[in-house]
N, C-alpha and C positions, 0 to 999 in steps of 0.2 A: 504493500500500500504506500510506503513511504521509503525514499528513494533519496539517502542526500549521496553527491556525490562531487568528491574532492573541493568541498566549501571553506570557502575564507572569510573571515566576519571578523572585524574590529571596529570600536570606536574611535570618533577623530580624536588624533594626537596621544592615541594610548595605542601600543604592541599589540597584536592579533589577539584572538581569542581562540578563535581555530583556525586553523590555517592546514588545506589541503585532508580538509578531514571526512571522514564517509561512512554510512551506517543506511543500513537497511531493517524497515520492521514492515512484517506482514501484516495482512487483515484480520481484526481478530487478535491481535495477541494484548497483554498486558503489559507497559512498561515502567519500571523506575528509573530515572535518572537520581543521581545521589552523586558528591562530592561534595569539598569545602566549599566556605565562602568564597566567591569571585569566580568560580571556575568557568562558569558561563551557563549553570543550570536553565536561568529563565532566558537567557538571550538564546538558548537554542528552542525551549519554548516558544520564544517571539517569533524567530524564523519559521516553525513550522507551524504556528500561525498566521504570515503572510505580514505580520507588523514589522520585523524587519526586512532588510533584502540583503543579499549575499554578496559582498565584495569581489568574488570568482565563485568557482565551481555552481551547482545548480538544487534546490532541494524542489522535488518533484511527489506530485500524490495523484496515486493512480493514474500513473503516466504523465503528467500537465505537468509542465516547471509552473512554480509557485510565483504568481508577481502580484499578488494581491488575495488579501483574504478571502477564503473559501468559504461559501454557503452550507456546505455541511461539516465544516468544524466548528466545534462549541469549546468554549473558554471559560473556566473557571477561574477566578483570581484569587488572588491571599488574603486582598480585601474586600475581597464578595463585590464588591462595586453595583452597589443597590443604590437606586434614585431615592435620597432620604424624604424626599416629599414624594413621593408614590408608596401605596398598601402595599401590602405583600401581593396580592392580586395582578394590580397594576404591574409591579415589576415584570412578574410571573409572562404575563402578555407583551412585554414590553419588546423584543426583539421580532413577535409574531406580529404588533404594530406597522413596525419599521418596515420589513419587507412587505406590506401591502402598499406602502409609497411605489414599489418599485414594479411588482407582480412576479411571476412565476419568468424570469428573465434566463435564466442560470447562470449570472454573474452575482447577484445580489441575494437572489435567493434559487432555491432549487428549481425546474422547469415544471414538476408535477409537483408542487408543492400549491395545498389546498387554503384560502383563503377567508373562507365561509365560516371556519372551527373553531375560531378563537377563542371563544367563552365555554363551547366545549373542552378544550386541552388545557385550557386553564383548570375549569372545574375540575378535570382528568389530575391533572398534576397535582391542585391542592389536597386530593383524598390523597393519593398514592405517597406524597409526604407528611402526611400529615395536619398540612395546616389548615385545616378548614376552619377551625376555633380561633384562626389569627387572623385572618381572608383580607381583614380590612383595615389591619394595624399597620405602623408603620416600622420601618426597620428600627427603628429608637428606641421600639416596644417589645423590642423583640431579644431572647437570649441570641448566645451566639450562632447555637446551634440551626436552630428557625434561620437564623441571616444563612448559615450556609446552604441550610435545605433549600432557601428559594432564589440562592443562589444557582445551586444545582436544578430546579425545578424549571426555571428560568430560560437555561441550554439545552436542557432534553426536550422541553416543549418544542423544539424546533426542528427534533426528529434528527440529530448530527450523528454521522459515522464513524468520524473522528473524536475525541473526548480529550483534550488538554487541562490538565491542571495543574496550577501553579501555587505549591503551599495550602493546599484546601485548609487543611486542618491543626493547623502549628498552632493557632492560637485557641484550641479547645480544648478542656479539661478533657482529662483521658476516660473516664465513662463515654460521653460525647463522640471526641474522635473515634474510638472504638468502634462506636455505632456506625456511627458515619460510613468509617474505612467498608464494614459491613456490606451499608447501602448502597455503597458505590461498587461494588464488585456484584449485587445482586442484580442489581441495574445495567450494569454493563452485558450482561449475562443477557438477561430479558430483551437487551437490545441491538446485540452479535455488536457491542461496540469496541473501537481501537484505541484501548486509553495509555495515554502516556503522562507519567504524573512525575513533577519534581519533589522533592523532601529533601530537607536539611536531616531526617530523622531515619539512622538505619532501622531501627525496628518497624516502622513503617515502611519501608522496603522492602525489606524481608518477610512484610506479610501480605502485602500487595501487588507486589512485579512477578511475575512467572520468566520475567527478566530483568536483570539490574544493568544499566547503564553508570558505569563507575568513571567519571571526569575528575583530571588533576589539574595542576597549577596550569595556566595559562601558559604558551598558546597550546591547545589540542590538535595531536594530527593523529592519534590511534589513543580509544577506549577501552579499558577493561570491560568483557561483556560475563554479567554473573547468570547462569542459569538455577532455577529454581521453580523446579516445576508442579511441588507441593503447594502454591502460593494460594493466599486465599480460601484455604481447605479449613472448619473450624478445629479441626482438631491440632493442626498444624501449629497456630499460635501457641499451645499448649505442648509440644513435645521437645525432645532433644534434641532434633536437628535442625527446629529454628532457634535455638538456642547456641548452637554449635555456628547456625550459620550469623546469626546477630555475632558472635565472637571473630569470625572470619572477617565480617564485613569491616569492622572496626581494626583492626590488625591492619588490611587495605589502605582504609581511608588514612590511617595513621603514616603507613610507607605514601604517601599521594602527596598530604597536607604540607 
């Protein structure tokens, strides 16, 4: 599904970040990107969401080189980025809004993408998160949890095949993240989706990625790739060899840092 090949990406007047670097993930699989601060977690996040562009080489999805954000990728942020004057509701519809400016184009939105359903997939999305009891509170009323659900409710309304997220859950109590982490592999499930997620948090790796993408110091031209194919399984969190592998991955990031 996703195709970078030999890309270079720096900011002005700072040394590369990667340089000549390449990475392939199919349809359908789960990924974590994990290394230290700076390494370029969310900037390669940005790239394969189409907000940044590539200084050389090309990163392509499903065949297409990438020169502008794509209609069926959905973006999760760190700060949820909810419109504070709009309900839960309103956000919830809010990108299903925006592409009726535009119609079924498939540049802005998908070409079979339905118009008509908006207060349906809304409604849809508020049971299936739960927030029906919030529907019409505003982010400011809301725990964290809620801000990230209709965060997350928000992107799936829009039906994406791709799923990026950037730090969902760093700033939630670990009951919460827990749950989360949960929801979001159930969901992915339900929705044959292609999630690639960044974390500063190896245990959150290691229970989420059925691949780790491991980045070191700057610039990047070749990733450590961790297989783990137990990922996500409930019993997994609880045995020894996510425990064996949380110890691996830290030993890693320690030789990386």
């Amino acid at each position: 599904m996703i195709e970078i090949d030999r890309l270079t990406f720096g900011y002005a007047s700072a040394d590369p970040i990667f340089e000549g670097f390449s990475w392939g993930v199919s349809s359908g699989e789960a990924w974590c990107i994990l290394g230290p601060s700076g390494c370029g977690k969310t900037t390669l996040l940005y790239l394969l969401a189409g907000l940044r562009r590539p200084l050389a080489g090309t990163v392509s999805i499903d065949g297409h080189s990438l020169d502008r954000p794509r209609p069926r990728t959905g973006l999760v942020l760190q700060d949820f980025g909810l419109l504070p004057w709009a309900t839960v509701e309103e956000n919830i519809a809010l990108g299903l809004r925006v592409r009726g400016f535009y119609g079924p184009d498939g540049r802005h939105a998908p070409p079979d993408d339905a118009f008509g359903q908006i207060e349906e997939r809304v409604r849809r999305w508020l049971d299936r998160m739960g927030l029906e009891a919030v529907r019409r509170h505003y982010p400011g009323q809301l725990s964290g949890g809620q801000r990230q659900r209709t965060a997350i409710a928000r992107t799936l309304a829009l039906h994406p095949d791709l799923l990026l997220m950037d730090e969902p859950f760093g700033s939630l109590d670990a009951p919460t993240r827990e749950a989360l982490q949960d929801l979001t592999l159930q969901l992915r499930s339900e929705g044959d989706l292609t999630l690639i997620l960044v974390t500063h948090t190896l245990e959150e790796a290691a229970f989420l990625g059925s691949r780790i993408l491991l980045l070191g110091r700057p610039p990047t031209r070749h990733a450590e790739i961790v297989e783990n194919p137990r990922a996500g399984t409930a019993a997994f969190r609880q045995s020894s060899d996510y425990a064996e592998l949380c110890r691996a991955l830290r030993a890693r990031l320690g030789a990386l840092a």
